[in-house]
C-alpha positions as CSV (number, residue, x, y, z in Angstrom):
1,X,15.3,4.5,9.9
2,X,12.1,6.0,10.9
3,X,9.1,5.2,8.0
4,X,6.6,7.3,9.2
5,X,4.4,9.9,7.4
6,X,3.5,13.6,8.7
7,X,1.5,14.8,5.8
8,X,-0.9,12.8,3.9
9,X,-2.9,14.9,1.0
10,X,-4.4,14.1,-1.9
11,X,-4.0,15.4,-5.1
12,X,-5.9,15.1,-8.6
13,X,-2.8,15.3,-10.9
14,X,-0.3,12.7,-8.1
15,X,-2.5,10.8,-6.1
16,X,-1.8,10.3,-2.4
17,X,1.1,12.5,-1.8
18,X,2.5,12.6,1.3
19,X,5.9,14.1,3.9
20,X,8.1,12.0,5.4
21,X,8.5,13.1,9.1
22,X,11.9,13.1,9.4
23,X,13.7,14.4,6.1
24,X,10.7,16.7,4.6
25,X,11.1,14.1,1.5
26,X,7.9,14.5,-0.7
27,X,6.5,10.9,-1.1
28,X,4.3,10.1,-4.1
29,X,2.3,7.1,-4.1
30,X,0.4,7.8,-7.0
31,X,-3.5,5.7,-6.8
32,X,-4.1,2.0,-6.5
33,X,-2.4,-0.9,-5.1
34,X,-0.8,1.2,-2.0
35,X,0.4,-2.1,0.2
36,X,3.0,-2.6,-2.6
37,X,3.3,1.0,-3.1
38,X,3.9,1.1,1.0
39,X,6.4,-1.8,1.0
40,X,8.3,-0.1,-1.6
41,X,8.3,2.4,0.8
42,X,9.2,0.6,3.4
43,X,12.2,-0.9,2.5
44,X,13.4,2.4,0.3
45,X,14.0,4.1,3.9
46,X,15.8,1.2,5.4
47,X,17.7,0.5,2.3
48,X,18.3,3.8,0.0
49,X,17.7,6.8,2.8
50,X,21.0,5.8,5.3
51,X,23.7,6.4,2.8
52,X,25.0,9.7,2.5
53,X,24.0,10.4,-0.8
54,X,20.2,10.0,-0.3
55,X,20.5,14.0,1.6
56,X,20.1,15.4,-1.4
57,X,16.6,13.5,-1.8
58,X,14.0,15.7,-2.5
59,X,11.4,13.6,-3.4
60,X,10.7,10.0,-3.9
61,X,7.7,8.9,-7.0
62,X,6.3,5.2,-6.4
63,X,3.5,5.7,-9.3
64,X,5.5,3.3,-11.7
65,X,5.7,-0.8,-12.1
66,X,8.7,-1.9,-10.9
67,X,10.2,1.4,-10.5
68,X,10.7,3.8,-7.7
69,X,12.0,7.7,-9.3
70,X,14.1,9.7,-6.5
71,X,14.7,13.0,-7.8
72,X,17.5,14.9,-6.4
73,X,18.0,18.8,-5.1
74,X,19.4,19.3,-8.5
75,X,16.8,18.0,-10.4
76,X,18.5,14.7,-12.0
77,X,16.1,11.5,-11.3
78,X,18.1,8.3,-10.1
């Protein structure tokens, strides 16, 4: 699974916010302590992203201790 970032912005109210280059997924990574934040990251895509399920993804919040929030096209966070 390809980890790699095409958008990196940042943005008062999120942080660093960035695109993920090959689903579009919206990336949130929040301020402070981005190795862990990037780890988390990391192993999200070569854990969560191959299953199915994760398609309907559209964005992925690592801003929280010990806690990453994927929303979903519908709205529900997992």
């Amino acid at each position: 699974m390809e980890k790699s970032l095409s958008e990196i912005t940042w943005s008062e109210e999120q942080g660093v916010v960035a695109m993920s280059s090959e689903r579009s997924l919206l990336l949130i990574f929040g301020r402070g302590d981005m190795d862990t934040k990037w780890r988390h990251w990391e192993e999200f895509a070569v854990q969560v992203l191959p299953r199915e399920e994760s398609a309907s993804y559209r964005s992925v919040d690592f801003r929280f201790r010990d806690q990453i929030v994927a929303r979903t096209t519908g709205g529900a966070d997992l």
